[in-house]
N, C-alpha and C positions, 0 to 999 in steps of 0.2 A: 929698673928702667921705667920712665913716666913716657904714658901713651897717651896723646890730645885727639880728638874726635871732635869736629865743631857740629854744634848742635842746634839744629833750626826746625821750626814747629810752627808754624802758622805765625804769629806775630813776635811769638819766643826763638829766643837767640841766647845762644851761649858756647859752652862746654864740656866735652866728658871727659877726666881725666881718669887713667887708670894708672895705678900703683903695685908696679908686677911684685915688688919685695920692698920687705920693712926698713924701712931706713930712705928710699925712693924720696925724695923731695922737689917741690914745687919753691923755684926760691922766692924769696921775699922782694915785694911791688906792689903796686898801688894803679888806682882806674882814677878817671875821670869822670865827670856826669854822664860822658855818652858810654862809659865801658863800667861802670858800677855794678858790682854783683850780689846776688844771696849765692849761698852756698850750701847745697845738697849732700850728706856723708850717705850715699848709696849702698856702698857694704864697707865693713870693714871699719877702721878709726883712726884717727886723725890727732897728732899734734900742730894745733894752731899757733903761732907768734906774730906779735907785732911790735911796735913800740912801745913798750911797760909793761906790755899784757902776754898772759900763754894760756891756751887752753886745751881739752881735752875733748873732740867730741867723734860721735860714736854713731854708728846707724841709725839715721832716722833723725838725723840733729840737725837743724836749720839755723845759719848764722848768716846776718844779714852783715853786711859793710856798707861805712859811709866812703863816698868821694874823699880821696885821697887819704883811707886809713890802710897804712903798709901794713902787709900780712905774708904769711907765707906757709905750705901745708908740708907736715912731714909724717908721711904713714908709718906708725905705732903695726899693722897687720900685712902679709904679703897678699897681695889679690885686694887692694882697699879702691874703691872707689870714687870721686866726687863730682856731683854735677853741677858747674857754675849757668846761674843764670842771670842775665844780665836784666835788670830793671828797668 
């Protein structure tokens, strides 16, 4: 099951998403200039997709996204972590 937490800090905004078991996905979509994020792999690991592209990352991996490039996260670990921050 994926758990959202919205994430606010002084001028920073975003979200924490947690990923209780492996397989847990966040589906695939896309931001606009005002909801554009970087993306934080806080624990745990992550399979990323998009359109043509797949990736793999891993605690401590910073992936930045452009305005409207579709992504979508699927935790590889149970207990995985990620924290979006919007730009």
């Amino acid at each position: 099951m994926l758990f959202n937490k919205p994430l606010s800090y002084g001028k920073l905004s975003g979200g924490i998403y947690d990923f209780e078991f492996e397989g847990d996905e966040l589906p695939r979509h896309t931001h606009d200039e005002t909801t554009v994020h970087i993306s934080i792999v806080a624990r745990g690991s992550f399979k990323m997709v998009g359109d043509g592209w797949e990736m793999v990352a891993k605690c401590g991996d910073v992936v930045d996204f452009d305005v409207g490039q579709y992504h979508a996260f699927i935790a590889l670990e149970d207990n995985s972590r990620l924290i979006n921050i919007i730009k």
